[in-house]
C-alpha positions in Angstrom: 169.3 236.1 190.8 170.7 236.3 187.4 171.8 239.6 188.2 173.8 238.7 190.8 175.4 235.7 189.8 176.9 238.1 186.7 178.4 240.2 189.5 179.6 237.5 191.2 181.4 236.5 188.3 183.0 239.5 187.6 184.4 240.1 190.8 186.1 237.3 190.7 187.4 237.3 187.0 188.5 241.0 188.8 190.9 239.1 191.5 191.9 236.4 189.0 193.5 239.2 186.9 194.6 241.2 190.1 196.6 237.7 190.9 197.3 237.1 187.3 199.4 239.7 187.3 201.1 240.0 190.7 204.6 240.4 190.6 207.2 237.5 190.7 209.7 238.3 194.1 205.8 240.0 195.6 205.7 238.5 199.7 201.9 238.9 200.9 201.2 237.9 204.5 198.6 234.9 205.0 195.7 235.3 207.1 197.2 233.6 210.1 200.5 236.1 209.4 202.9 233.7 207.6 204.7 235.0 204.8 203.5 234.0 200.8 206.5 234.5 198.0 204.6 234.7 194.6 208.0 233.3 192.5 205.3 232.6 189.8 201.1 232.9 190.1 200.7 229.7 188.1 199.2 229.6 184.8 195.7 231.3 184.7 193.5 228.3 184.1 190.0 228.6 181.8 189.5 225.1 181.6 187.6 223.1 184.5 188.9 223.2 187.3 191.4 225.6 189.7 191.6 229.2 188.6 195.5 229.2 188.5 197.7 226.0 187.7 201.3 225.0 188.6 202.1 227.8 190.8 205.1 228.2 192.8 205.3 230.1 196.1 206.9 230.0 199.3 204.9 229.6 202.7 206.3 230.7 205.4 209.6 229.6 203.8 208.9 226.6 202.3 208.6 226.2 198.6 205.0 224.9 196.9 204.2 223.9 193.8 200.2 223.8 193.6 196.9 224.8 192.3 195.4 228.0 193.5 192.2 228.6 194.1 190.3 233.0 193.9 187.1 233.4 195.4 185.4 236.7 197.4 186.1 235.0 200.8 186.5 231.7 202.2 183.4 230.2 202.5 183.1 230.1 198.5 185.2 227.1 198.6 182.3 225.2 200.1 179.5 227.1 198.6 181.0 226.0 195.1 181.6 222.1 195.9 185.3 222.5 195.4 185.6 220.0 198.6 183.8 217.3 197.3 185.6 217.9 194.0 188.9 215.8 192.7 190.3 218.0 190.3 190.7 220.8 193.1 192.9 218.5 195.1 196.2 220.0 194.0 195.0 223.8 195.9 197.8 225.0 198.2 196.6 228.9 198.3 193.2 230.8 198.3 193.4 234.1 196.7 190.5 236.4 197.8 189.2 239.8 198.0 187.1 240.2 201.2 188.3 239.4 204.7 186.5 236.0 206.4 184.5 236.1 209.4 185.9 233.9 212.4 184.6 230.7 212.2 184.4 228.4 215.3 184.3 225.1 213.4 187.3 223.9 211.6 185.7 221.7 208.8 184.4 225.3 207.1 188.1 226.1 206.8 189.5 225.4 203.8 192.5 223.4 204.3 195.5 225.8 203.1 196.8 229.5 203.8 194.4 232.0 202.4 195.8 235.6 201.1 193.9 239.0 200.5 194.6 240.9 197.7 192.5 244.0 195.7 190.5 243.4 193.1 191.8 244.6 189.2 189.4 247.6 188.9 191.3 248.9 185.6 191.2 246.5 183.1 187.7 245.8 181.1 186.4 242.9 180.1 186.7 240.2 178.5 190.1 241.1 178.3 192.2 240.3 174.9 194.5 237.2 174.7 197.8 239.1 175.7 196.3 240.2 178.5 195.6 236.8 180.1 199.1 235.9 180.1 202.2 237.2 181.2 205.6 237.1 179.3 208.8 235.4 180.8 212.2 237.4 181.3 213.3 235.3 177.9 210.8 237.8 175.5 214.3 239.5 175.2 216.1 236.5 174.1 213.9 235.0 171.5 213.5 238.8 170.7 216.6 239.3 169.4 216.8 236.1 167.0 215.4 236.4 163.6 212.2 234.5 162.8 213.8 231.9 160.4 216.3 231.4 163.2 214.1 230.6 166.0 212.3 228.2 163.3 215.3 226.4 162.8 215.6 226.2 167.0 212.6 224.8 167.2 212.5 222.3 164.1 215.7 220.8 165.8 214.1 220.7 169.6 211.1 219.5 167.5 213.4 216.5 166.2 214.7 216.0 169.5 210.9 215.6 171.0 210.3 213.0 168.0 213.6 210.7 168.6 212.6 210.3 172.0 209.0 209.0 171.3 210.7 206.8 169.4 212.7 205.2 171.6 210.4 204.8 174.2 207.9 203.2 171.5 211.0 201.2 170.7 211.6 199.7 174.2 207.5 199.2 174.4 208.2 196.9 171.6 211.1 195.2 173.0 208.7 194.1 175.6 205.2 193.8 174.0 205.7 193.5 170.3 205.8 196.0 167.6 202.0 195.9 166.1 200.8 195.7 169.8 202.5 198.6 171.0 201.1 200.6 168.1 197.6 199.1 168.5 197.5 200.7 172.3 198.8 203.8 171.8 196.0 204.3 168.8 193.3 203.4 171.3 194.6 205.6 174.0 194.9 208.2 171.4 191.0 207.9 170.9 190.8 208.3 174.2 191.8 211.8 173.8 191.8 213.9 177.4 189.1 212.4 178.8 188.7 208.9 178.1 192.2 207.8 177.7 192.1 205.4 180.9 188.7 204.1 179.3 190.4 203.4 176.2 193.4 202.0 177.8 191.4 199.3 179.7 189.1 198.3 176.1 192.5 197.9 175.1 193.8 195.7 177.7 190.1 193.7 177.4 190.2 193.6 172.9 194.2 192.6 173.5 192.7 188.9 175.4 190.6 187.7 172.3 193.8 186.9 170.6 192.6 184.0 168.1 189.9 186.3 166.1 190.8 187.6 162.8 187.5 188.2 161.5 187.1 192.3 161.3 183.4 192.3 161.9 184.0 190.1 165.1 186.4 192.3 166.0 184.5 195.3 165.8 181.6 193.7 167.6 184.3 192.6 170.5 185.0 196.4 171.0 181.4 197.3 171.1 180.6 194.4 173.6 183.7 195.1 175.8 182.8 199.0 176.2 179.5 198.2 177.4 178.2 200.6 175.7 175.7 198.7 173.4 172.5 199.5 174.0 168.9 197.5 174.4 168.0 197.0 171.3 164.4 197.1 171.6 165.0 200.8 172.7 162.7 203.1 171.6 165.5 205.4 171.1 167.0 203.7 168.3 166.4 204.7 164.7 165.6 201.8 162.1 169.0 201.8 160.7 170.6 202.4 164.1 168.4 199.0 165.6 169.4 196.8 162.4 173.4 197.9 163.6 172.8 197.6 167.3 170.9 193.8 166.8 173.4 193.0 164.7 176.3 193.9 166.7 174.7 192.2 169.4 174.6 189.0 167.5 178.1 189.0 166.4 179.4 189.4 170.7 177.4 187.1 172.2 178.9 184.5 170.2 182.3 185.4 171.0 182.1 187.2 174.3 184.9 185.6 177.0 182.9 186.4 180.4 180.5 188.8 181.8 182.5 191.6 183.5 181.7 194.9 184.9 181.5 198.1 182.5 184.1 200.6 181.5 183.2 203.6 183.3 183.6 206.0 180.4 183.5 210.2 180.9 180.9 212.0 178.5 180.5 215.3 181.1 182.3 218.3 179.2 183.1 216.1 175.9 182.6 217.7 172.9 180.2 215.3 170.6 182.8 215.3 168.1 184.7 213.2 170.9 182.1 211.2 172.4 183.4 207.5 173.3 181.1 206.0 170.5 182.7 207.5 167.9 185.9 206.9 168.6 185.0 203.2 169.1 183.8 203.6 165.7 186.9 204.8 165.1 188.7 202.5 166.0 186.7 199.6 164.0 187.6 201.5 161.0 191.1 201.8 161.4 191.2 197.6 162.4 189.6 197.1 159.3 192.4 199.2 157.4 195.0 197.8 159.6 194.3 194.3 159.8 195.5 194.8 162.9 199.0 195.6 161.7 199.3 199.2 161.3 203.2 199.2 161.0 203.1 196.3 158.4 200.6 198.2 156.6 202.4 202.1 156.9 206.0 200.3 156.3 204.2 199.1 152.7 203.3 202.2 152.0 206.4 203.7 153.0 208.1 201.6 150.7 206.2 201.1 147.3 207.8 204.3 145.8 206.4 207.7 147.6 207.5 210.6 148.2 208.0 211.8 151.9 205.2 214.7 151.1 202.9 212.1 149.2 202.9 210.3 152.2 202.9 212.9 154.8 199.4 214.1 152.6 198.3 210.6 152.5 198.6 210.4 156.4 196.8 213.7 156.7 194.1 213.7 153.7 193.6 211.0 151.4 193.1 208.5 154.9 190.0 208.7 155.3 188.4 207.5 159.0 184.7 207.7 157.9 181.9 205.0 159.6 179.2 204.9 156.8 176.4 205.0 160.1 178.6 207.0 162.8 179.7 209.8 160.9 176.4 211.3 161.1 175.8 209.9 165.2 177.2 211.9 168.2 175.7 208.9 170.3 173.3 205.8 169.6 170.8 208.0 169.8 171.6 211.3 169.0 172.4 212.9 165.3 174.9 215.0 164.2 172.8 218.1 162.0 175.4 217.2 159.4 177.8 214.5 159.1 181.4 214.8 160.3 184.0 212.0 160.0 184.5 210.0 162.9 188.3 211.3 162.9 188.8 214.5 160.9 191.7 215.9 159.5 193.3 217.7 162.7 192.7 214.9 164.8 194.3 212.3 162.4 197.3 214.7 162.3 197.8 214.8 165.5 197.9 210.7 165.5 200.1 210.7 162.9 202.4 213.2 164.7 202.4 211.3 168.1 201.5 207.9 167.4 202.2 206.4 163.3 205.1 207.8 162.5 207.2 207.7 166.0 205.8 204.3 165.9 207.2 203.5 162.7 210.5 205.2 163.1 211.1 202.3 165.8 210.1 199.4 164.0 211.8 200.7 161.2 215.0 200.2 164.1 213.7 196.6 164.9 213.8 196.0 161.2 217.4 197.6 161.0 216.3 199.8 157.6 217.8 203.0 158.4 216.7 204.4 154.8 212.9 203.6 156.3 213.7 205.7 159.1 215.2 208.5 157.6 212.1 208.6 154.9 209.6 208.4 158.3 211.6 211.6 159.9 211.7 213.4 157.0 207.7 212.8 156.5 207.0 213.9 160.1 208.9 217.2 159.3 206.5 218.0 156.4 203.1 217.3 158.5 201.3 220.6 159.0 200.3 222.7 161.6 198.0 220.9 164.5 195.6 222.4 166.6 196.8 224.7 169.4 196.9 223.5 172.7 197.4 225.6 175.9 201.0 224.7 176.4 202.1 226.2 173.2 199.7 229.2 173.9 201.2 229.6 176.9 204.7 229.2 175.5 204.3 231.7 172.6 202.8 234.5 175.1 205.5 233.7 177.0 207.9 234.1 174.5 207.3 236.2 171.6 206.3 239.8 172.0 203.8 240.8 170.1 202.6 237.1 170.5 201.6 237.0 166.9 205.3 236.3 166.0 204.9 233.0 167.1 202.5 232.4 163.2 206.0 232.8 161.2 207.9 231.0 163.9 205.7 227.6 164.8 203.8 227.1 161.3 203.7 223.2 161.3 204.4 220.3 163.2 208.0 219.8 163.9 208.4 223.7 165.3 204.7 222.9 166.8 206.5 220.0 168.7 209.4 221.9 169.1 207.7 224.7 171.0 206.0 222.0 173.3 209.6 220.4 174.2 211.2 223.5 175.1 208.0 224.7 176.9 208.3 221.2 178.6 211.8 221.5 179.7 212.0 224.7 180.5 208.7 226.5 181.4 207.2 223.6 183.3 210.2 222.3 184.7 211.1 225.0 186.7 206.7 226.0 187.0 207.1 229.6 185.6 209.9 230.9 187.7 211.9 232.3 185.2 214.6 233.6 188.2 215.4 229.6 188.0 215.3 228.9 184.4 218.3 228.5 182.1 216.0 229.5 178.8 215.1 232.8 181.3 218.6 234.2 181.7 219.7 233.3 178.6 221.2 236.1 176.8 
């Protein structure tokens, strides 16, 4: 059985790189004879969900921008669950490889155009990162600019990216407040991919207990509104873990508002490093550093005689989000082999990237001290590389040829952001059909 479910596999990771790389302009009839335009095959997916995302096509002359879906023949689509599954909502074509038997009833039809097409039989597997992707008729323009000045490109679309989060933090504030705004974008930052419309709503619930300012209250107010707390009397619980949990307990009961129904919170496909706990822990620490008023507390920094790359290392390093307890807990009951702080050094870059500093910049515009803001750009333009994301994969495959170009090109995080704004504007705006793009026929 094992056996077979290995084949199965490979003939399909055969006709995803068959479709993968299809040419743009290719017309391939459907099964009920209407014509397919591949204008781009979408962006070959190896996350959950659809094989292909954002592609662009035209059926039988109409233009589509959708998921896509490869299987052996149609009746995969039901075999796998794909019906009953949200994320696979967005399929407007199935690619397969085998032609479907007739079938008499119409709810074992998926519902989109389905197109055959051979299987890759050359290529061997796994195949190397350049082979996954496909580059975009503007290799030959970023090809014939020199690496320092595609940096410079980038740094300045980087900027660009950065002004604009702060204005649209700015016009948050105009309507919420300043330290509130920031408060909910650091909980939906905990939220990462995942759990950001968990965090948003603990953030809507913490924001209605507005006469506490005691920080373990406050801390036990997140715990209680997640409903995550557990029993505890729970066998589960370590001694250590049970003094935390009774005492948490202790501390919400007494200022709990009303009995409401629980955050429903995704831990399916999370990494434990990411799990909702921790990040609630997270988040305790950083109101007990904050009192609540990040920008008050960052603009004081700011101000009491740094230097742009003292601060940009003190927003990157010497913070420190550790939990004393949850740095070694992936859950209330499960242990981390060795402890790992609650938000490590990547992650807080990132939220000093997308979050503190844009954050600042427009407070620092409420507050009418332009020398603030010009020390909180400057600072952002020193932060270091973050982690890669798929976009700026994507872009740099794209892009660069060989791809490895992109190391001396996008080296920290204002030509990281860079990269994602153009990619943005350009690549997703007009979903891979570089025949449309301006960047494409640049020249």
């Amino acid at each position: 059985m094992k056996m077979q479910n290995r084949k199965n596999d490979e003939s399909e990771l055969r006709i995803q790189s068959a479709w993968n790389r299809i040419a743009h302009g290719k017309v391939i009839m459907t099964a009920d004879n209407k014509p397919v335009t591949v204008l781009f095959p979408g962006n070959w997916n190896f996350e959950e969900g659809p094989d292909f995302k954002n592609a662009k096509l035209l059926i039988d002359g109409k233009e589509i921008v959708g998921d896509v879906e490869v299987h052996q023949e149609n009746s995969d689509w039901f075999a796998h669950g794909h019906h009953k599954d949200d994320k696979y909502r967005g399929v407007v074509l199935h690619v397969l490889s085998k032609k479907s038997a007739p079938v008499k009833d119409s709810t074992h039809i998926p519902p989109f155009p389905a197109v055959l097409i051979r299987p890759d039989t050359k290529s061997e597997f796994p195949l190397t990162e350049p082979e996954k992707f496909s580059n975009g008729t503007c290799v030959s323009f970023f090809s014939s600019a020199t690496d320092t000045e595609l940096h410079e490109v980038f740094i300045k679309a980087g900027v660009e990216r950065f002004e604009e989060k702060s204005r649209n933090f700015l016009s948050e504030m105009i309507d919420s407040g300043s330290e509130q705004t920031c408060m909910r974008h650091l909980f939906e930052a905990c939220g990462y991919k995942k759990n950001r419309e968990a965090f948003m709503e603990l953030h809507r619930r913490f924001s209605e207990y507005t006469g506490c300012d005691d920080n373990s209250d406050l801390a036990a107010i997140l715990w209680g509104e997640s409903g995550l707390l557990p029993d505890p009397s729970s066998s589960k619980l370590d001694g250590e873990m049970k003094k935390f949990v009774k005492k948490t307990w202790a501390a919400w009961w007494q200022t709990r508002m009303t009995s409401r129904e629980n955050i429903r919170w995704v831990k399916s496909g999370v990494r434990p490093l990411n799990m909702p706990e921790r990040r609630i822990a997270a988040l305790t620490v950083l109101i007990d550093l904050f009192s609540m008023k990040p920008l008050k507390f960052l603009s004081d920094k700011a101000e009491s005689g740094m230097k742009e790359k003292d601060f940009a290392r003190y927003l990157t390093e010497d913070l420190k989000v550790s939990h004393r307890l949850w740095d070694s807990q992936i859950t209330f009951s499960r242990k981390f082999s060795r402890p790992s702080s609650v938000i490590g050094r990547d992650r807080m870059n990132d939220m000093a990237a997308n979050v503190l500093l844009p954050a600042l910049h427009a407070y620092s515009t409420i507050r009418k001290e332009e020398r603030l803001g010009s020390f909180v750009l400057r600072t952002w333009q020193l932060l270091p590389m973050p982690q890669m994301n798929r976009n700026v994969r994507t872009a740099y495959h794209r892009w660069f040829m060989p791809p490895d170009r992109f190391r001396r090109i996008i080296c920290n995080t204002a030509s990281f952001h860079g990269a994602m704004h153009l990619y943005n504007r350009h690549c997703k705006e007009f979903t891979g059909d570089c025949s449309s793009c301006r960047l494409g026929n640049l020249k």
